[in-house]
C-alpha positions in Angstrom: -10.7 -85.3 44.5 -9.9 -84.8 48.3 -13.4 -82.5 48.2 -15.3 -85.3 46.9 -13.7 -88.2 49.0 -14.8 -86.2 52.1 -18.3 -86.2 50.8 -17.9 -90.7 51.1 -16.9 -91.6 54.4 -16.3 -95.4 52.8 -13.7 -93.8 50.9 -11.7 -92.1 53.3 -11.5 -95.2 55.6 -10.5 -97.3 52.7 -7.6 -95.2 51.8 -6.5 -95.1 55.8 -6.7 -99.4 55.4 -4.6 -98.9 52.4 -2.0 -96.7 54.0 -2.1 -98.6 57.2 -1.2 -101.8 55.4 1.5 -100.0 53.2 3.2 -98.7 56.3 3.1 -102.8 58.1 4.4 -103.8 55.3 7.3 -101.6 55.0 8.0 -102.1 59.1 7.7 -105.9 58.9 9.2 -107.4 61.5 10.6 -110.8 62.4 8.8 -114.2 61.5 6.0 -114.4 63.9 5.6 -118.1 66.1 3.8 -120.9 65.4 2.3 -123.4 65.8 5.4 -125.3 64.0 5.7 -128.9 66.8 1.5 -129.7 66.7 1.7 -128.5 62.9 4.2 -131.4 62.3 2.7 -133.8 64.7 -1.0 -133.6 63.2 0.5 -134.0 59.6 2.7 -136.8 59.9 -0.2 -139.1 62.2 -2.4 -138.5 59.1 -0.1 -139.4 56.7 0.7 -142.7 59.0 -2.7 -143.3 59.1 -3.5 -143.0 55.5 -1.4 -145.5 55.2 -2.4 -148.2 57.9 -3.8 -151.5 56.9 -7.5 -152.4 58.6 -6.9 -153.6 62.3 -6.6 -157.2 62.9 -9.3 -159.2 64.7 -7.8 -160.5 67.5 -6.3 -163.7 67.6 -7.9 -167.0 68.1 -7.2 -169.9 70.3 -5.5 -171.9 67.3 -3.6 -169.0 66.1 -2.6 -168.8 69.9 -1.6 -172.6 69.8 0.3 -172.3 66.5 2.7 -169.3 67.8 3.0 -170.6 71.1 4.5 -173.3 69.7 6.7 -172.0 66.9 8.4 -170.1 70.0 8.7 -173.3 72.0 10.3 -174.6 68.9 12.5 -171.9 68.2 13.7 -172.3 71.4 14.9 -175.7 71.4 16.5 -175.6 68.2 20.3 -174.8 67.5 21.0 -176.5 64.5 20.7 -175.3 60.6 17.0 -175.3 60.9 16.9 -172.0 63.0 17.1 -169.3 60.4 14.3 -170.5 58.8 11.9 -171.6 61.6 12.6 -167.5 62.7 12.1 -166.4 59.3 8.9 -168.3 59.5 7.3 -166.0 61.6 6.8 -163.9 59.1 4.1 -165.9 58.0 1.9 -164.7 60.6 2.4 -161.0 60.5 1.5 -158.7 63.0 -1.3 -161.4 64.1 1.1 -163.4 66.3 2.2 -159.5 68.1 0.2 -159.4 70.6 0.6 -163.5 71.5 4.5 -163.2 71.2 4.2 -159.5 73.6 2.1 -162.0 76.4 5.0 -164.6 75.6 7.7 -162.2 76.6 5.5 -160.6 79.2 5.7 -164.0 81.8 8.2 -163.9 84.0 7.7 -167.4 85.2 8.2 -168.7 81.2 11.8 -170.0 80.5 13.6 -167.8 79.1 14.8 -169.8 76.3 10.9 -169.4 74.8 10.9 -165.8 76.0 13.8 -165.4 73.7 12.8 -167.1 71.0 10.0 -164.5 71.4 11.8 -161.7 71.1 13.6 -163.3 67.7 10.2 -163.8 66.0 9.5 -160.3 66.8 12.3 -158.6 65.2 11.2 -161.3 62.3 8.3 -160.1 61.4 9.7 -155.8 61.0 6.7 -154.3 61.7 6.2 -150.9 64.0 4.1 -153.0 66.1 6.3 -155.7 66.6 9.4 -153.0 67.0 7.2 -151.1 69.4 6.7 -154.2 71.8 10.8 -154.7 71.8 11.4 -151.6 72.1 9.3 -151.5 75.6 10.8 -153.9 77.0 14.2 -152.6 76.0 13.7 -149.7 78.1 10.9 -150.8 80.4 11.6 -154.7 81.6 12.6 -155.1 85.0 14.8 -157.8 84.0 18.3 -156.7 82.7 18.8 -159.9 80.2 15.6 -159.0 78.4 16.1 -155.5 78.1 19.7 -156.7 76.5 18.0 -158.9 74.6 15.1 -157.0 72.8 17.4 -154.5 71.8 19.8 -156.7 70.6 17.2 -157.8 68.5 15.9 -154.5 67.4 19.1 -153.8 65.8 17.6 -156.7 62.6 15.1 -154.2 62.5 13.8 -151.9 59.5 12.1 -149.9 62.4 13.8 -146.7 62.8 11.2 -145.0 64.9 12.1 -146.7 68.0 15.5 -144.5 68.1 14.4 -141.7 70.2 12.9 -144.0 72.8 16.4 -146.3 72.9 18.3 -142.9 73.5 16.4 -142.3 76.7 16.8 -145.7 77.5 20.2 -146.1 76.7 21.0 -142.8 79.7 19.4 -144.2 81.8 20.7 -148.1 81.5 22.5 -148.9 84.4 23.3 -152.7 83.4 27.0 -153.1 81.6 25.4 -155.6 79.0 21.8 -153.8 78.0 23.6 -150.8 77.4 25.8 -152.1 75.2 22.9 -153.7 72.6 21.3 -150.2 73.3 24.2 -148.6 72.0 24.9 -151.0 69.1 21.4 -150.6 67.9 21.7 -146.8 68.4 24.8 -146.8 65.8 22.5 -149.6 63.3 20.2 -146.3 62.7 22.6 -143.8 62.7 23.5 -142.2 65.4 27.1 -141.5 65.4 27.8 -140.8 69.0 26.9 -144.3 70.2 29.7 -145.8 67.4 32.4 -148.1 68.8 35.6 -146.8 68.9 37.1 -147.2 65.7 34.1 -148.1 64.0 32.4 -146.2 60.5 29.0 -144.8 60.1 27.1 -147.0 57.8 24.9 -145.5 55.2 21.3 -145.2 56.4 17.8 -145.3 54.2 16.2 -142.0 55.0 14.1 -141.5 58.6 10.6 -143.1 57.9 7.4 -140.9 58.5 7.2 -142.7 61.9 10.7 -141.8 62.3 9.8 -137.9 62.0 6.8 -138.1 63.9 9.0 -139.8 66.8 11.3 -137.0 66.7 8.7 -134.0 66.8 7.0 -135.6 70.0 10.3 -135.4 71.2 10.9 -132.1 70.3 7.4 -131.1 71.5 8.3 -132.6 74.9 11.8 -131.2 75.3 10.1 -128.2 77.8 8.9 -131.0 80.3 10.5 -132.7 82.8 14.7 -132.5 82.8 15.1 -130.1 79.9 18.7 -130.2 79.8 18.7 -134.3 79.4 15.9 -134.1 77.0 17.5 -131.5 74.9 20.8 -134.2 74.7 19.0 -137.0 73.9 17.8 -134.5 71.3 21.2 -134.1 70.1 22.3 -137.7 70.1 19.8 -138.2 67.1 21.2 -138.6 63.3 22.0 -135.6 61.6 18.8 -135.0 59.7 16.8 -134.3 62.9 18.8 -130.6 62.8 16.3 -129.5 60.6 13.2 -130.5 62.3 15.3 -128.6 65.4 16.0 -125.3 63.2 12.2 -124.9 62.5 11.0 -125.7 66.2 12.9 -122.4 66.6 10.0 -120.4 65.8 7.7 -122.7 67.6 4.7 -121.0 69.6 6.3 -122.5 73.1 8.6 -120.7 74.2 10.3 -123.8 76.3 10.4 -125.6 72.9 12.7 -122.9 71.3 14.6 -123.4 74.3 15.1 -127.0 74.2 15.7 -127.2 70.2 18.6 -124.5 70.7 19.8 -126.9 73.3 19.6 -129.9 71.1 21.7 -128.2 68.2 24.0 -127.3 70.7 24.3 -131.0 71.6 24.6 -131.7 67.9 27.5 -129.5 67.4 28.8 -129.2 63.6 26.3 -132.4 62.5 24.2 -129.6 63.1 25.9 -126.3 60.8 23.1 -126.2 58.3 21.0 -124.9 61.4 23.7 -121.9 61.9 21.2 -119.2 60.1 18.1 -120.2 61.8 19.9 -120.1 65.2 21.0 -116.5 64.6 17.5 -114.8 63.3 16.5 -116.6 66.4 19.5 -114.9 68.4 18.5 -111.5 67.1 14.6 -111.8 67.4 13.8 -114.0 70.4 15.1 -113.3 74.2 14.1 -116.3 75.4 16.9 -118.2 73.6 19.3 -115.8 73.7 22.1 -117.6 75.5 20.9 -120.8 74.4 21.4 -119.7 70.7 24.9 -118.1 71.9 25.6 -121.8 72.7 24.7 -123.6 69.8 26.0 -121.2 67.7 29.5 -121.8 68.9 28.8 -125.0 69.1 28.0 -125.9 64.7 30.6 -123.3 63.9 28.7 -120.5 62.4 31.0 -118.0 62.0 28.6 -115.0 60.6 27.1 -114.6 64.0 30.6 -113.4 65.6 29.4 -109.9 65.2 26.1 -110.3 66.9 27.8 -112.2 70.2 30.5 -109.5 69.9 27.8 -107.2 71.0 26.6 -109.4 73.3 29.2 -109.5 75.5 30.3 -106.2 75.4 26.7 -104.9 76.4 27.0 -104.9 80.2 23.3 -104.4 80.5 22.6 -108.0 79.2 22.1 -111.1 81.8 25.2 -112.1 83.0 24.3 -116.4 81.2 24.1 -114.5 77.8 27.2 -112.7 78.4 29.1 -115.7 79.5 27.2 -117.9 77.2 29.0 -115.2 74.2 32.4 -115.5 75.8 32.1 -119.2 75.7 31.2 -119.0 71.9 33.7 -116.7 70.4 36.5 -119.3 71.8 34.8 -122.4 70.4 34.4 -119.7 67.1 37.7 -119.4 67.3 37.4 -115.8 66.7 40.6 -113.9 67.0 39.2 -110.6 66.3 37.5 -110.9 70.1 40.8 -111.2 72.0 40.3 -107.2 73.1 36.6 -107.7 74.1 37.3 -110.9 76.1 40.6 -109.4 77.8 37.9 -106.3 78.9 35.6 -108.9 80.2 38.3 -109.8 82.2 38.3 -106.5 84.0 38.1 -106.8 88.3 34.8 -105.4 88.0 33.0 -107.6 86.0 31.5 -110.7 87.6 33.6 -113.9 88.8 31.9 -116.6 86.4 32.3 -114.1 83.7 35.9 -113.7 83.7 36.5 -117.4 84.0 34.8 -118.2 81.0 36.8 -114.8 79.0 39.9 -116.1 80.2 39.1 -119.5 79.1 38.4 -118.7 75.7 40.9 -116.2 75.3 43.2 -118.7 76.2 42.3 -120.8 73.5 42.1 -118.5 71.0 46.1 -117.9 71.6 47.2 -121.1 71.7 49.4 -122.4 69.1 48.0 -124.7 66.3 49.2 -128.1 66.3 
């Protein structure tokens, strides 16, 4: 047989592809990256878009006249009438948008009407009504109507302004806007902006434009302040750990990075991500102390062994090793008292002894 394959040269290179294939098989190794943020992205905006109706013509002057003056009307009304003349502006759909965003768009209007603006708005629910408040809860130079249009947001259906509010809300520096921001924050589900005292309150599942606001997050998280993108990240509900877990094999390198970050920030909302974040620990160096992080951080006790090693490896950076004494404290993981009392030794670096001391410390304390 090996006489007559000799005599076909085809043959002998097809049994080499064959072998070749056999052996990569048998070697696999670790998920490859992709193109997992632009993936999402790209499927969710055609799925919105299937969806869209036609676009509106743009408004006439008597349409113009007609919602100019339901605002003015709105405004000057306080008695039992007022529900329903705001409830009325549902009647014009997303039509009167853009003539209620010029409404609240002139500073020199009364602010009454510029209210009553904002109130129609959050009447008619639509994202393009919700996307007009929700720039001028973030982006109006004028502290009363950012407090205002996200007061107002909060009567909303329209979940997919939440990742904008949580930029927003860090950097609000007015007492009274941050509070709507916050309240509004807690309406769609994000527990870290609840009152003190208060209960979650059960939430329809995240919209499409929901998800797709959360992946341009994610796909952003490498720009600008990492570290304050990657919180804002984390200050989202409890279903955005998944979209996190998968950015984890993401072709960008600073977008592993930042959704490690995020979990982190997340903390146990975030313990369904606890395998993802240690194939990522074991295959990808970028994220090595990241992962270390979060992995302490949503309690995943089955990667103990793998930071064990970590910081007992003196030839690894000295953030991972620090990151890994960090971890096996908030791990809680008594088995580590003898590697973090060695980390302790006079020879090993300043910041890492703090942190082995630290945790060490509170892995002996006694339960309460």
């Amino acid at each position: 047989m090996l006489s007559s394959m000799l005599r076909h040269p085809l043959s002998i290179l097809a049994l080499l592809l064959s072998m070749s294939a056999s052996c990569s098989t048998e070697t696999a190794g670790p998920q490859e990256f992709q193109p997992v943020t632009s993936r999402a992205i790209q499927a969710l905006e055609a799925e919105i878009r299937a969806a869209e109706p036609p676009p509106l013509p743009p408004p006439d002057s008597e349409l113009i006249t007609e919602v100019r003056s339901r605002a003015a009307n709105l405004a000057s009304e306080s008695g039992p009438m007022r529900p329903m003349l705001t409830l009325s502006a549902r009647d014009f759909g997303d039509a009167a948008v853009p003539i209620l965003a010029q409404v609240l768009a002139e500073a020199n209007l009364d602010a009454a009407v510029r209210s009553a603006a904002a109130e129609m708005l959050a009447a008619i629910d639509s994202p393009a009504s919700a996307a007009i408040l929700a720039y001028h809860a973030s982006d109006n130079p004028v502290s009363w109507m950012r407090a205002q249009c996200a007061f107002r947001l909060a009567s909303t259906t329209q979940d997919h302004v939440v990742p904008r509010l949580i930029t927003a809300h860090r950097l609000e520096r007015d007492a009274e806007a941050a509070m709507f921001l916050a309240r509004t924050l807690a309406h769609f589900g994000c527990t870290s902006y609840l009152e003190p005292g208060a209960t979650a309150r059960a939430v329809e599942p995240p919209s499409a434009r929901f998800k797709l606001a959360v992946w341009q997050a994610i796909q952003a998280v490498g720009s600008g302040d990492v570290e304050a993108r990657a919180a804002d990240l984390g200050r989202l509900p409890a279903f955005a750990a998944g979209p996190l877990a998968e950015a984890l094999i993401d072709v960008d390198p600073a977008v592993r990075v930042g959704a490690a970050r995020a979990l982190e920030h997340m903390g146990a909302r975030a313990s369904a991500a606890g395998p993802a974040l240690l194939e990522a620990l074991v295959r990808d160096q970028h994220v090595e102390s990241a992962a270390i992080a979060a992995l302490g951080a949503v309690h995943h006790s089955a990667a103990v062994p793998e930071i064990e090693r970590r910081l007992s490896d003196r030839s690894r950076p000295l953030a991972v090793r620090v990151a890994a004494a960090r971890a096996l404290g908030a791990l809680d993981a008594a088995r580590a008292l003898s590697l973090l009392e060695a980390a302790q030794d006079e020879d090993e670096p300043p910041e890492l002894r703090a942190a082995a001391a630290e945790a060490a410390r509170v892995l002996q304390a006694p339960v309460r």
